[in-house]
N, C-alpha and C positions, 0 to 999 in steps of 0.2 A: 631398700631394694623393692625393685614395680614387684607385683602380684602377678602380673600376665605371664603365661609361658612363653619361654625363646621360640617353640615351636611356634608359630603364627599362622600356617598353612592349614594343623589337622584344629587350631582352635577357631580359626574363623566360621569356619563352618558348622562348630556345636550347636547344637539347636536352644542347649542355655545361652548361652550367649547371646544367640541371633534376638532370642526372645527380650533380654533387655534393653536389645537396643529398637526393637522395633514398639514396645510401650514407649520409648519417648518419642517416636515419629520417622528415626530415621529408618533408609531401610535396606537391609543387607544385601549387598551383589552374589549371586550363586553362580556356578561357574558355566551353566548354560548360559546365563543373560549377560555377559559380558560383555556383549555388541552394540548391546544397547548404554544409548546415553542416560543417567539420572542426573537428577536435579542436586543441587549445592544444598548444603542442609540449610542454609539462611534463606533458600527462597523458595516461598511457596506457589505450589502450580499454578493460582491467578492470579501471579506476578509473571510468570514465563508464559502464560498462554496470551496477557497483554502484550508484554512485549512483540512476540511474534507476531500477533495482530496490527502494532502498530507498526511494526516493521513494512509488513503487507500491502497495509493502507499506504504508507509515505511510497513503497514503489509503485504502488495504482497511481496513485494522483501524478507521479513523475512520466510514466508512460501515458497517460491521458493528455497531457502536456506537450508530448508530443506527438501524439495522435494528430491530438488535435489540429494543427499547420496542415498537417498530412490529409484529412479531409477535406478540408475547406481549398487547396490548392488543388486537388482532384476532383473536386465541385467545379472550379471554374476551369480548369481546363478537358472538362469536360462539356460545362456550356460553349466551350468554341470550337469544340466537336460538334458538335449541335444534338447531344443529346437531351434539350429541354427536360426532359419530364425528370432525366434522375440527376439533373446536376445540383435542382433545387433541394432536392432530397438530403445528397451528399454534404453539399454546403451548411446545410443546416444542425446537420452532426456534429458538425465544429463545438458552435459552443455549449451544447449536448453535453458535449465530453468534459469540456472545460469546466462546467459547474460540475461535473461528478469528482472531479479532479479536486476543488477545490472541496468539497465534501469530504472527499476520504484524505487528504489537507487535515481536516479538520479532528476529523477521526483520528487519525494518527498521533497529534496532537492531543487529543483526549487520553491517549494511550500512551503519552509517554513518550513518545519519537519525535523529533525533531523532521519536521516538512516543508520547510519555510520555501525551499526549491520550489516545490511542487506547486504551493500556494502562491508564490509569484511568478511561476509562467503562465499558470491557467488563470491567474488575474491578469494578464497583460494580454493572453490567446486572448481572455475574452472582450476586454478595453478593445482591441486592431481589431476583430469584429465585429462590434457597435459600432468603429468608428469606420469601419471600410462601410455598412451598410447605409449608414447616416448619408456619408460622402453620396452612395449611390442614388439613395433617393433624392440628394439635390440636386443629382444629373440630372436623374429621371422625369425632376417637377418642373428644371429650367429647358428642359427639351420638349418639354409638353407643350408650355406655353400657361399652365395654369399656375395662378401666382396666391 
């Protein structure tokens, strides 16, 4: 026959009791903090505070992803606005974003979470804007006239 009493309500709360379980680590719920979420006894806070981090990191780099389109499309249709001074600005935010993207990619990664998304669209944002600028400046040098 177990040792524990049937009553489980008035024993949970003994403070002997409490006290043995909280020398090995785990730690007793009181019936104020019941709202709150605790951790599984098998894992330790920096294991769940990685997690969440990488969690974090994978949806930065995913929103930076596509950010990033979103600037650079508002860069140029802003230069046929003819706002010169801030289209260069905006455009260049593009792949700004793209390498922070692929940074916290990498982060997340480091942490545990899978961001392969993230890392291949802000590797490819940033490939279509080296290669649109590339393109440009071979407009710009065959228009010139300088060879």
């Amino acid at each position: 026959m177990s040792q524990l009493p049937q009553n489980n309500e008035a024993f949970d709360y003994n403070p002997e009791y409490a006290r043995l379980y909280q020398e090995e680590g785990n730690e007793q719920s009181s019936p104020d903090t019941s709202d709150e979420q605790l951790l599984p006894a098998n894992e330790s806070p920096g294991e769940f505070s990685d997690q969440t981090a990488g969690k974090r990191a994978a949806n930065l780099s995913l929103l930076f992803a596509f950010l990033s389109p979103l600037f650079f499309f508002l860069g140029c249709w802003s230069l046929v606005k003819g706002l010169e001074e801030t289209a260069l600005q905006i455009a260049l935010l593009a792949p700004i974003l793209n390498i922070l993207g692929i940074w916290q990619g990498f982060t997340a990664r480091r942490r545990g979470t899978r961001a392969s998304g993230g890392l291949i669209l802000n590797g490819l944002g940033l490939c279509i804007f080296i290669g649109i600028a590339a393109f440009i400046m071979l407009i710009v040098n065959a228009l010139s006239g300088i060879n």
